[in-house]
PDB file with SEQRES, HELIX, SHEET and CRYST1 records, atoms N, CA, C and O in Angstrom:
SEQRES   1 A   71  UNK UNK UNK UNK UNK UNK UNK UNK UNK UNK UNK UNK UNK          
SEQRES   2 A   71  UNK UNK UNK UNK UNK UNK UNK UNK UNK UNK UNK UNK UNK          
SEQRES   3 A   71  UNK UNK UNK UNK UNK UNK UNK UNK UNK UNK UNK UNK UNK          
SEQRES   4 A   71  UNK UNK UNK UNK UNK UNK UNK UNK UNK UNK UNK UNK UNK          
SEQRES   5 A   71  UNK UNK UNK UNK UNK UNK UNK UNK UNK UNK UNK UNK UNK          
SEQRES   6 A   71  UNK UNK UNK UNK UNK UNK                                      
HELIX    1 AA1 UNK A    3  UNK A   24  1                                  22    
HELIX    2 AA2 UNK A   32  UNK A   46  1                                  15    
HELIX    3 AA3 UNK A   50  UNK A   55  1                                   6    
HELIX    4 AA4 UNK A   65  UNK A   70  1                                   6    
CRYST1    1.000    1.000    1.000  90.00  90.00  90.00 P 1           1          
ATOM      1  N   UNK A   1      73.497  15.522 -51.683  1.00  0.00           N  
ATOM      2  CA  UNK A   1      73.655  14.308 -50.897  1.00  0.00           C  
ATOM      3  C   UNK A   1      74.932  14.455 -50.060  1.00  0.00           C  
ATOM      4  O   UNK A   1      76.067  14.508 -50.534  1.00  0.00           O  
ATOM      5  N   UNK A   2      74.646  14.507 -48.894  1.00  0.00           N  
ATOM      6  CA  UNK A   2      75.493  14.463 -48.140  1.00  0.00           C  
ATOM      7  C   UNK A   2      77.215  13.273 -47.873  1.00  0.00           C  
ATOM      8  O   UNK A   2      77.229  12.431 -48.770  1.00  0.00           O  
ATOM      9  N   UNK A   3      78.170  13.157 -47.135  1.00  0.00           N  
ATOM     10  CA  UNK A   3      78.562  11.974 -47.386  1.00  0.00           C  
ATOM     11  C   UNK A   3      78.288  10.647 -46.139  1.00  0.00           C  
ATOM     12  O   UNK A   3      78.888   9.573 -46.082  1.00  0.00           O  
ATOM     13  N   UNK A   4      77.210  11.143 -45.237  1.00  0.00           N  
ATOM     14  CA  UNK A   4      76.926  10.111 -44.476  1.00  0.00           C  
ATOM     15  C   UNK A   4      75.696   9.325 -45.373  1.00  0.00           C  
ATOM     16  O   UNK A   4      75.698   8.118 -45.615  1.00  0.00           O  
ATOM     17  N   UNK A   5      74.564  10.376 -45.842  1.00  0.00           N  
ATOM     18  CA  UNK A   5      74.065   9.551 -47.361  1.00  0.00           C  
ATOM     19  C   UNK A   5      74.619   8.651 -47.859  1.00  0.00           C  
ATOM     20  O   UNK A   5      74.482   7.503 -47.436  1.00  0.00           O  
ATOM     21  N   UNK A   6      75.419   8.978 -48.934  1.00  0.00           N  
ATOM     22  CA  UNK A   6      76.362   8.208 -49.612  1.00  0.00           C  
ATOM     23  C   UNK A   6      76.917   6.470 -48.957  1.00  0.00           C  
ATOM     24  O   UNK A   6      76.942   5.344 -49.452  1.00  0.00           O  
ATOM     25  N   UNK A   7      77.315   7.092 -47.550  1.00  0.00           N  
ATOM     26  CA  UNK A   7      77.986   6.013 -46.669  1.00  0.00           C  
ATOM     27  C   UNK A   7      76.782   4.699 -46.859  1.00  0.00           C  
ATOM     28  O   UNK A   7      76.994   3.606 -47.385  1.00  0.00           O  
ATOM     29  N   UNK A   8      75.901   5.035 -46.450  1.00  0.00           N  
ATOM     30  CA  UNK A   8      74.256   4.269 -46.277  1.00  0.00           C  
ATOM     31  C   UNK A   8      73.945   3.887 -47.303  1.00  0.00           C  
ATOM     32  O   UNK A   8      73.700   2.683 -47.373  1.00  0.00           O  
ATOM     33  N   UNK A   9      73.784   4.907 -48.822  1.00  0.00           N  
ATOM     34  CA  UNK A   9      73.810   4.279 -49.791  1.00  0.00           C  
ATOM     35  C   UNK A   9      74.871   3.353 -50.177  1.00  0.00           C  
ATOM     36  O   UNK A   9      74.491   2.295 -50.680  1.00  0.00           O  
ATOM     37  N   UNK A  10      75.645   3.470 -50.093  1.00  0.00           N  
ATOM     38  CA  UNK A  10      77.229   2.288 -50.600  1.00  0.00           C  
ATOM     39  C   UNK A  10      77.177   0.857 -50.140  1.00  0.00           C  
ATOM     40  O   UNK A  10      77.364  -0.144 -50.831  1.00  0.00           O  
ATOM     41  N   UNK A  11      76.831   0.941 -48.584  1.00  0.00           N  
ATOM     42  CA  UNK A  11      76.938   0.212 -47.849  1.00  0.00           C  
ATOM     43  C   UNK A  11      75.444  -0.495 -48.288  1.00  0.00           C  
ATOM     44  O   UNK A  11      75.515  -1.566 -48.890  1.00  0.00           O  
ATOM     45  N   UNK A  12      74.495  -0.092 -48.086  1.00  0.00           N  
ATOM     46  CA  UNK A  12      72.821  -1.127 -48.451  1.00  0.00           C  
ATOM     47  C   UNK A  12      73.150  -1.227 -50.236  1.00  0.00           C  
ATOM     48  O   UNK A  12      72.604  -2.158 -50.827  1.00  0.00           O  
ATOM     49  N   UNK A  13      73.559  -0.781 -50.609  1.00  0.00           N  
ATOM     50  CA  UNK A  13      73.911  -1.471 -52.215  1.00  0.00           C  
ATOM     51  C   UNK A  13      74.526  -2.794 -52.096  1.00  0.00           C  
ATOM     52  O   UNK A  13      74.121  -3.915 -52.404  1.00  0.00           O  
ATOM     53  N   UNK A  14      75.777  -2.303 -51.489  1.00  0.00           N  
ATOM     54  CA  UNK A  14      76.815  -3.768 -51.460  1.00  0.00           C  
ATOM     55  C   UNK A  14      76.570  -5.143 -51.111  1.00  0.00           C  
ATOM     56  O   UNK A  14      77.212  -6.178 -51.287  1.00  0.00           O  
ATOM     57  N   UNK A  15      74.840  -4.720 -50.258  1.00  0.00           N  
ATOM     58  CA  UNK A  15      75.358  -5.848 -49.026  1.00  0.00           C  
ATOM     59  C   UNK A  15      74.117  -6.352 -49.975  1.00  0.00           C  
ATOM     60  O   UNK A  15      74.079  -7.579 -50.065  1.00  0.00           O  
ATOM     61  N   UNK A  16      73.014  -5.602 -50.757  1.00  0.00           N  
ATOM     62  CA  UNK A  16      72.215  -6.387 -51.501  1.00  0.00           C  
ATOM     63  C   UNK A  16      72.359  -7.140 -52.573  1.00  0.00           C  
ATOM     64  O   UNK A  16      71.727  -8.144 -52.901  1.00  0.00           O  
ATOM     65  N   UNK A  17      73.412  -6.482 -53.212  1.00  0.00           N  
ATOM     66  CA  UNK A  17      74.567  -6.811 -54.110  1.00  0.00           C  
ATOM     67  C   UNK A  17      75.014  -8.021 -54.223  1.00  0.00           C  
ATOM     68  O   UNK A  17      74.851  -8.907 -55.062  1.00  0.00           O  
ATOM     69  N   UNK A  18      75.726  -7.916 -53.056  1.00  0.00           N  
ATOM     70  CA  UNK A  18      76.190  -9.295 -52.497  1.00  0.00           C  
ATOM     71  C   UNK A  18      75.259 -10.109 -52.231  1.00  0.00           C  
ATOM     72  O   UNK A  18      75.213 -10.978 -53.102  1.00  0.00           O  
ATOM     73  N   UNK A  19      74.349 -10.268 -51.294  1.00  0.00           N  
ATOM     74  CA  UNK A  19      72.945 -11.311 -51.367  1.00  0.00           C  
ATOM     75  C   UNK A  19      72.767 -12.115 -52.700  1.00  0.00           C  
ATOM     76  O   UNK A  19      72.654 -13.324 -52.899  1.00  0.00           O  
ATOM     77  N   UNK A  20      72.779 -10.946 -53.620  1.00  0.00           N  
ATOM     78  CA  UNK A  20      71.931 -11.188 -54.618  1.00  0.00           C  
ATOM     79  C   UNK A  20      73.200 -12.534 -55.496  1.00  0.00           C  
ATOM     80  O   UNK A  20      72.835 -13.677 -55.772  1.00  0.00           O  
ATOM     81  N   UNK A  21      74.450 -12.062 -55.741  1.00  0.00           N  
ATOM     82  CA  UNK A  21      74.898 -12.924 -55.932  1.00  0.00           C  
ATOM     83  C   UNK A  21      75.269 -13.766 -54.898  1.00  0.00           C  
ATOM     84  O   UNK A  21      76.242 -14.400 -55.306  1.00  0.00           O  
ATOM     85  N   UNK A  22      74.975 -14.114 -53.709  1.00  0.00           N  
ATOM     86  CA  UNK A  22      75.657 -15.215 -53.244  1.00  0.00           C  
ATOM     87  C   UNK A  22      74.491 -16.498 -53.941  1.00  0.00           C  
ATOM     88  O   UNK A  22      74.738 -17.698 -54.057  1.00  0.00           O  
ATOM     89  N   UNK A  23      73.165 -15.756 -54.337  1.00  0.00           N  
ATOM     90  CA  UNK A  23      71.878 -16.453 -54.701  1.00  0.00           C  
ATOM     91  C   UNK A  23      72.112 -17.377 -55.808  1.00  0.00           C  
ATOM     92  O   UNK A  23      71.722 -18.542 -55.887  1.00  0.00           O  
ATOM     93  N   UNK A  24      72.825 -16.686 -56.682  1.00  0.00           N  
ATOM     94  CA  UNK A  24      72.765 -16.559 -58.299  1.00  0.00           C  
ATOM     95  C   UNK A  24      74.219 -17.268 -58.814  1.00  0.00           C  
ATOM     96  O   UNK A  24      74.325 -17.976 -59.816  1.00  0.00           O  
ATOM     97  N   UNK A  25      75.303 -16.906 -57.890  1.00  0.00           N  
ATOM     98  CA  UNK A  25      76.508 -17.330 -58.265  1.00  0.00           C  
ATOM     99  C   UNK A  25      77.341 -18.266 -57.613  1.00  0.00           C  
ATOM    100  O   UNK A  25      77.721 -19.310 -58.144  1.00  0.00           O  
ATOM    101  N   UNK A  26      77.711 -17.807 -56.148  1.00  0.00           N  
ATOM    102  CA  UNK A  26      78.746 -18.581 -55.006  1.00  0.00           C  
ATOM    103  C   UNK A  26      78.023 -17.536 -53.535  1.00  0.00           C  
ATOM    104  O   UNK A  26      77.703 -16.383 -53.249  1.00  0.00           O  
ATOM    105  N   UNK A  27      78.079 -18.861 -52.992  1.00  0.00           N  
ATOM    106  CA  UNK A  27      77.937 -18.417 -51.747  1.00  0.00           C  
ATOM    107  C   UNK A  27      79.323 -17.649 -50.793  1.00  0.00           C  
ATOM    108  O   UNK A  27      79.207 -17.161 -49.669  1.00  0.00           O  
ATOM    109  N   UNK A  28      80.387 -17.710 -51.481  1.00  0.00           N  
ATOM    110  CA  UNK A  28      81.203 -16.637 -51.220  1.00  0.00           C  
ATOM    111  C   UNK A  28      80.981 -15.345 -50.656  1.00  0.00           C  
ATOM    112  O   UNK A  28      81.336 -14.853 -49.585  1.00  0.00           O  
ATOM    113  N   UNK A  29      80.116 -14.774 -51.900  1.00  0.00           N  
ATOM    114  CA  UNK A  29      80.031 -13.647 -51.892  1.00  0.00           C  
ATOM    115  C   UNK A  29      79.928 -13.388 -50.409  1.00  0.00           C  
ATOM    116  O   UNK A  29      80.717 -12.552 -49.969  1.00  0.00           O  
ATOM    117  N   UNK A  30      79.334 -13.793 -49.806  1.00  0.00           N  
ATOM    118  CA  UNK A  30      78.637 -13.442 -48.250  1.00  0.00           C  
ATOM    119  C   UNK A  30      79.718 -13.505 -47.608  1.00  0.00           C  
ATOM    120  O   UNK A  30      79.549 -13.874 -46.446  1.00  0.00           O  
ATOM    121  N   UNK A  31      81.327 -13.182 -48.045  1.00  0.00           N  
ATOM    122  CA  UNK A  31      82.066 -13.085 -47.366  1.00  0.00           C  
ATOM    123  C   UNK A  31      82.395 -11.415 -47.423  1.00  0.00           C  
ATOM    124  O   UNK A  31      82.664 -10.637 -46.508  1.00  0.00           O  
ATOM    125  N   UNK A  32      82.278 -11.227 -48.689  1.00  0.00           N  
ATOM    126  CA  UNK A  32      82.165  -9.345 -48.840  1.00  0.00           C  
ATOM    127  C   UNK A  32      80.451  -9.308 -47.679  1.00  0.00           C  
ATOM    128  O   UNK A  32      80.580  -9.041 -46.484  1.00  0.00           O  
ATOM    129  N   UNK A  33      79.682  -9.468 -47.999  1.00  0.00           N  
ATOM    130  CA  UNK A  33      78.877  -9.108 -47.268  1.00  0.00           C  
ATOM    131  C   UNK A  33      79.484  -8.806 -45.670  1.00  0.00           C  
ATOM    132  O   UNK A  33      79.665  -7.626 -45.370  1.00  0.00           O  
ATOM    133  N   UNK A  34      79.670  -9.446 -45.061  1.00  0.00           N  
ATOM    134  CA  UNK A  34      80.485  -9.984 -43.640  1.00  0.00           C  
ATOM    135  C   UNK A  34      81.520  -8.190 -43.807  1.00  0.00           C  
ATOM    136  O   UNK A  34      81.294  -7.155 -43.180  1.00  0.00           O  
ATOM    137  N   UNK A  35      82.495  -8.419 -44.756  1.00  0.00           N  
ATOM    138  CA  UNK A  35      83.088  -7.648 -44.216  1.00  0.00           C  
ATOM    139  C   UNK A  35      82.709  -6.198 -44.444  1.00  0.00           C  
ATOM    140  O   UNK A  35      83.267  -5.322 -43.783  1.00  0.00           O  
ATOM    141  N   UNK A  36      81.597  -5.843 -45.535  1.00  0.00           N  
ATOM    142  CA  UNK A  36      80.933  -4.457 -45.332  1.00  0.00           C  
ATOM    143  C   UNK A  36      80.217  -4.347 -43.891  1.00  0.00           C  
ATOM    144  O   UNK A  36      79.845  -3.246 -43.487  1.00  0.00           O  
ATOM    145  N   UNK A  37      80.036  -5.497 -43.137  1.00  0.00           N  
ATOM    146  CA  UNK A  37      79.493  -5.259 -42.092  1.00  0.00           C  
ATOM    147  C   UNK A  37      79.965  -4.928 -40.906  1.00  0.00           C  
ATOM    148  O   UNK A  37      79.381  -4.133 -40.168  1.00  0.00           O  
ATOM    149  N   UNK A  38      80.953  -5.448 -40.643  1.00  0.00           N  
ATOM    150  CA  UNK A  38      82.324  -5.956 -39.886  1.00  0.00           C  
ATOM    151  C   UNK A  38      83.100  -4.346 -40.055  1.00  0.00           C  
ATOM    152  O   UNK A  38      83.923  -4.185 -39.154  1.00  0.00           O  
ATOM    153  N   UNK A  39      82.996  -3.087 -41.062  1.00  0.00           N  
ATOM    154  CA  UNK A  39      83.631  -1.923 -41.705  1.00  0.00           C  
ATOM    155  C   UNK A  39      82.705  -1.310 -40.860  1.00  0.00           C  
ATOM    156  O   UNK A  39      83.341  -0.639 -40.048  1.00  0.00           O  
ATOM    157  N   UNK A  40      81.289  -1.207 -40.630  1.00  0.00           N  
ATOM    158  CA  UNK A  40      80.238  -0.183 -40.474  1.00  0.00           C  
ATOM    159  C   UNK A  40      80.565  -0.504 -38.753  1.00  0.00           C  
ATOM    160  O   UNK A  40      80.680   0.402 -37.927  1.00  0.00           O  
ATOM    161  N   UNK A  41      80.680  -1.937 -38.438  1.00  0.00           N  
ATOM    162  CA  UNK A  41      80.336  -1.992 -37.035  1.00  0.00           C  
ATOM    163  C   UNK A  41      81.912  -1.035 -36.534  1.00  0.00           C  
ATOM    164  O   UNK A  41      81.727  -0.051 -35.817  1.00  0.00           O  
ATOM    165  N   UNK A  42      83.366  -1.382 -36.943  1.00  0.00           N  
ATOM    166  CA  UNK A  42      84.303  -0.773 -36.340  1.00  0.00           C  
ATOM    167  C   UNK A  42      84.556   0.641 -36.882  1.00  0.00           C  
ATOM    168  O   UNK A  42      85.630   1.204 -36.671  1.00  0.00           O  
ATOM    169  N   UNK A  43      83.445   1.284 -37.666  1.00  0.00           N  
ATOM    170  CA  UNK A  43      83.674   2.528 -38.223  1.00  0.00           C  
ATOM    171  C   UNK A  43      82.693   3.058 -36.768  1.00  0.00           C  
ATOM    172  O   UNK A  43      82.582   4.281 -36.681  1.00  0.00           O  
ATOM    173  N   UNK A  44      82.120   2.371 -35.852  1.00  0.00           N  
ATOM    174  CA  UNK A  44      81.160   3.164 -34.707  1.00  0.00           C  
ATOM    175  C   UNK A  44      81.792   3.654 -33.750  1.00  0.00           C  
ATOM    176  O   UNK A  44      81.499   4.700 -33.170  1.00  0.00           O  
ATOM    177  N   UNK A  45      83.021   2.693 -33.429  1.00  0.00           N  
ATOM    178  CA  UNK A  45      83.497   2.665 -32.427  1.00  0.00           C  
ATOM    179  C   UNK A  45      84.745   3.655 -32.590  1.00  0.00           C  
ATOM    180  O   UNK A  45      84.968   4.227 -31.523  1.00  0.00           O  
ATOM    181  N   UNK A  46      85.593   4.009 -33.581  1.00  0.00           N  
ATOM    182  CA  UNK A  46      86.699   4.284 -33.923  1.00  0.00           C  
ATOM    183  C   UNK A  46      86.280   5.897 -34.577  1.00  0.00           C  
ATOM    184  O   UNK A  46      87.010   6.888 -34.547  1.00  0.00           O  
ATOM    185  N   UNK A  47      84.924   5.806 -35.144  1.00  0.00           N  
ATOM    186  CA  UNK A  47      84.657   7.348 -36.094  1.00  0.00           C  
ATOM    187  C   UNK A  47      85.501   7.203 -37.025  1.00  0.00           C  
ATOM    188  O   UNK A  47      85.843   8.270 -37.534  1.00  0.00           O  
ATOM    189  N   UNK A  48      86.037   6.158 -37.506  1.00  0.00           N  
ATOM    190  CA  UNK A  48      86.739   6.394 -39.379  1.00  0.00           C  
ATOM    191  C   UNK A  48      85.728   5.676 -40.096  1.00  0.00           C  
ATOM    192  O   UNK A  48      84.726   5.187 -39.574  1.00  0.00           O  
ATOM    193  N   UNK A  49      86.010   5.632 -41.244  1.00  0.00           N  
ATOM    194  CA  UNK A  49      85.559   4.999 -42.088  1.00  0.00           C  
ATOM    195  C   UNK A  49      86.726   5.560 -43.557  1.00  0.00           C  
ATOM    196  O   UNK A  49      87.151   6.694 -43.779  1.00  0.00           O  
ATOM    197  N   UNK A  50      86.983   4.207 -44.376  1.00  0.00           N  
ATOM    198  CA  UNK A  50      87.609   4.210 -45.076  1.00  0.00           C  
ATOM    199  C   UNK A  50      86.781   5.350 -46.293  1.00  0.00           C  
ATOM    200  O   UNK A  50      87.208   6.452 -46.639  1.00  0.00           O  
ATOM    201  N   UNK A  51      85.412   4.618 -46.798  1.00  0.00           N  
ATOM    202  CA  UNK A  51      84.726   5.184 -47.873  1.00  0.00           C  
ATOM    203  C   UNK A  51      84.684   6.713 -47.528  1.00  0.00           C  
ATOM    204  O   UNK A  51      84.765   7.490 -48.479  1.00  0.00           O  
ATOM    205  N   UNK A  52      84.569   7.205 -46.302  1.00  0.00           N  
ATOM    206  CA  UNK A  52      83.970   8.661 -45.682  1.00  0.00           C  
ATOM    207  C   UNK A  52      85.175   9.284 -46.205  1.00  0.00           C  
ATOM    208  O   UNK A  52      85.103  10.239 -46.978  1.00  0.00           O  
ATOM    209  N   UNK A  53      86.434   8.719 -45.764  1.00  0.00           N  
ATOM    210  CA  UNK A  53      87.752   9.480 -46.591  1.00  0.00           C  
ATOM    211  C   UNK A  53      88.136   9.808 -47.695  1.00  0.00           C  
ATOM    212  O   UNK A  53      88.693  10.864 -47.995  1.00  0.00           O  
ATOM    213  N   UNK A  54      87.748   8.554 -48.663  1.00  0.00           N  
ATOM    214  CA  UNK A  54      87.518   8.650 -50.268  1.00  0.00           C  
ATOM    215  C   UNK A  54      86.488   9.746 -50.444  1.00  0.00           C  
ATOM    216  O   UNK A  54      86.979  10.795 -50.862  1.00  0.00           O  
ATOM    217  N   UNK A  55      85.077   9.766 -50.212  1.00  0.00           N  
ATOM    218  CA  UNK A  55      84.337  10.710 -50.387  1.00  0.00           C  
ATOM    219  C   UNK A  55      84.422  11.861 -50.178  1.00  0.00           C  
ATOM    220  O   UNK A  55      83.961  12.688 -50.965  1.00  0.00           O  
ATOM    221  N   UNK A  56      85.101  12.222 -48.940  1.00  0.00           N  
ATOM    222  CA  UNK A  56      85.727  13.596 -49.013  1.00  0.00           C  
ATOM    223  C   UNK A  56      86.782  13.991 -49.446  1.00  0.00           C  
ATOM    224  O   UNK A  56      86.967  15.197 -49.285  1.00  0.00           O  
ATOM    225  N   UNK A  57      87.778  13.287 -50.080  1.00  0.00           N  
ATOM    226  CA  UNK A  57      88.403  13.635 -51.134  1.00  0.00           C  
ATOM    227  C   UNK A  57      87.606  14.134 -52.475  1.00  0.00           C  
ATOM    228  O   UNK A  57      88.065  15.118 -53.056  1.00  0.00           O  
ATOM    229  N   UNK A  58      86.344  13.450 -53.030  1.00  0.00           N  
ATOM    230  CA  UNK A  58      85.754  14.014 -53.986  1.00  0.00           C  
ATOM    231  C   UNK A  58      84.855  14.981 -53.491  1.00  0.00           C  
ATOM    232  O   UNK A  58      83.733  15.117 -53.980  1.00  0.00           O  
ATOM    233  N   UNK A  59      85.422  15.904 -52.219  1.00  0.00           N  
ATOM    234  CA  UNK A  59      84.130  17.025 -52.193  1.00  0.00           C  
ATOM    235  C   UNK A  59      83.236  17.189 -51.970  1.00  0.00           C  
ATOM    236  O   UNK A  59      82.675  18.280 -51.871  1.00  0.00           O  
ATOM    237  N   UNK A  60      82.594  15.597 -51.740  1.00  0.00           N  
ATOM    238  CA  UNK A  60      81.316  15.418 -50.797  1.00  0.00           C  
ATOM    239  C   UNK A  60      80.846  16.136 -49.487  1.00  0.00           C  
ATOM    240  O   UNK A  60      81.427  15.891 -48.430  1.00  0.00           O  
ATOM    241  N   UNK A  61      80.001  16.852 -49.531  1.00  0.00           N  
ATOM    242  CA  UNK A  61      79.596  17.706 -48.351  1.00  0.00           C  
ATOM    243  C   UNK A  61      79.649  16.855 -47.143  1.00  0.00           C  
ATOM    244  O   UNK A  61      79.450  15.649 -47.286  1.00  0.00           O  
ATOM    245  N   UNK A  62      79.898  17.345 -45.952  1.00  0.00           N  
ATOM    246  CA  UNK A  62      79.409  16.528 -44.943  1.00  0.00           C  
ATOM    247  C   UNK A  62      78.193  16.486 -44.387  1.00  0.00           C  
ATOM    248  O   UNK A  62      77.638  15.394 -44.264  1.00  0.00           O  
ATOM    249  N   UNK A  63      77.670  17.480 -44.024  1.00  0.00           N  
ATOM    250  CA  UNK A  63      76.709  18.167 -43.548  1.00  0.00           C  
ATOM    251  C   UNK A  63      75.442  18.737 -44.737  1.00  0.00           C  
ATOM    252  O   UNK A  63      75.715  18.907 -45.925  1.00  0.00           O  
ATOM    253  N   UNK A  64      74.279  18.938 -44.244  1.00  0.00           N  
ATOM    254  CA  UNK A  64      72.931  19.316 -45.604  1.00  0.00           C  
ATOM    255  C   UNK A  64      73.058  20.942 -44.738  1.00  0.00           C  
ATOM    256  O   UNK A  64      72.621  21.202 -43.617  1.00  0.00           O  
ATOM    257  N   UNK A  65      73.636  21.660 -45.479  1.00  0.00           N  
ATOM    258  CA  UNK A  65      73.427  23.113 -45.157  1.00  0.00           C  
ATOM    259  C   UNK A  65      71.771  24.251 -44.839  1.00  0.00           C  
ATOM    260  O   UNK A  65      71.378  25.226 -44.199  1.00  0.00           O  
ATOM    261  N   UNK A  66      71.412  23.412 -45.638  1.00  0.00           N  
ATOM    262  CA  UNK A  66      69.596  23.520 -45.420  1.00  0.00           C  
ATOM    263  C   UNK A  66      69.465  23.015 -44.444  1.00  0.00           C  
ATOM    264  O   UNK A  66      69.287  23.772 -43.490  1.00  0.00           O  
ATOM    265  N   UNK A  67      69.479  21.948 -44.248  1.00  0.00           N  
ATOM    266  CA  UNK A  67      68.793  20.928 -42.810  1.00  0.00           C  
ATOM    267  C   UNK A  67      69.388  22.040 -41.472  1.00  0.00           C  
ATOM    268  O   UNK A  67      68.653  22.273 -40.512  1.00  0.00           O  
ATOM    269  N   UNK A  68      70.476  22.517 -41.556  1.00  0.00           N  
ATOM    270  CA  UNK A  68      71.675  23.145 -40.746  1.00  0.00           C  
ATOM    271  C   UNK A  68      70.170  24.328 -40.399  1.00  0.00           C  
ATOM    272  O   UNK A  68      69.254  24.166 -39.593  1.00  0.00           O  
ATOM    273  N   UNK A  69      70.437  25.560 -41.433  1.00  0.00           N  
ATOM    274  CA  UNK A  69      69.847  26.992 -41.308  1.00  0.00           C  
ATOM    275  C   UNK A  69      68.277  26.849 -40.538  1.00  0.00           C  
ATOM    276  O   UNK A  69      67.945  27.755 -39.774  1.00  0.00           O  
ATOM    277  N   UNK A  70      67.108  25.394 -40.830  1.00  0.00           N  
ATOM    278  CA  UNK A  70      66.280  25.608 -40.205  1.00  0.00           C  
ATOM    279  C   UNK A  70      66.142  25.333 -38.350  1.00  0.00           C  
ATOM    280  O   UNK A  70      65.215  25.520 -37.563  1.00  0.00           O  
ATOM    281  N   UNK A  71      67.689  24.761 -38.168  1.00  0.00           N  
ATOM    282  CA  UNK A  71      67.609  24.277 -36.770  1.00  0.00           C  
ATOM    283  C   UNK A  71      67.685  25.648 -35.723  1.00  0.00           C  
ATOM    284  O   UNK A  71      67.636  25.496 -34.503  1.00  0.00           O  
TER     285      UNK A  71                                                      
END                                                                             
């Protein structure tokens, strides 16, 4: 798994995550929602992302080396 994977996975966890309790608990939550969103939209414009940095600290590939060799 790559770490733009990861990014996609983290991010559609959180934000269902969050849904799920704003349902169940406080409508709060939908304030984390907001700002995982608010992270993805200024991670487009800028090319950072906080999580992408953490993840490549743990070694997370960037790139699928397979996907790479058949192009």
């Amino acid at each position: 798994m790559t770490v733009n994977d990861m990014l996609r996975m983290f991010a559609g966890g959180f934000v269902l995550l969050t849904l799920a309790l704003s349902q169940l608990h406080s409508p709060y939550w939908l304030l984390f929602t907001a700002f995982v969103g608010l992270n993805l939209l200024q991670s487009a414009f800028t090319k950072w992302c906080p999580l992408m940095s953490i993840l490549r600290g743990f070694k997370v590939r960037d790139y699928d080396h397979e996907a790479r060799k058949g192009a």
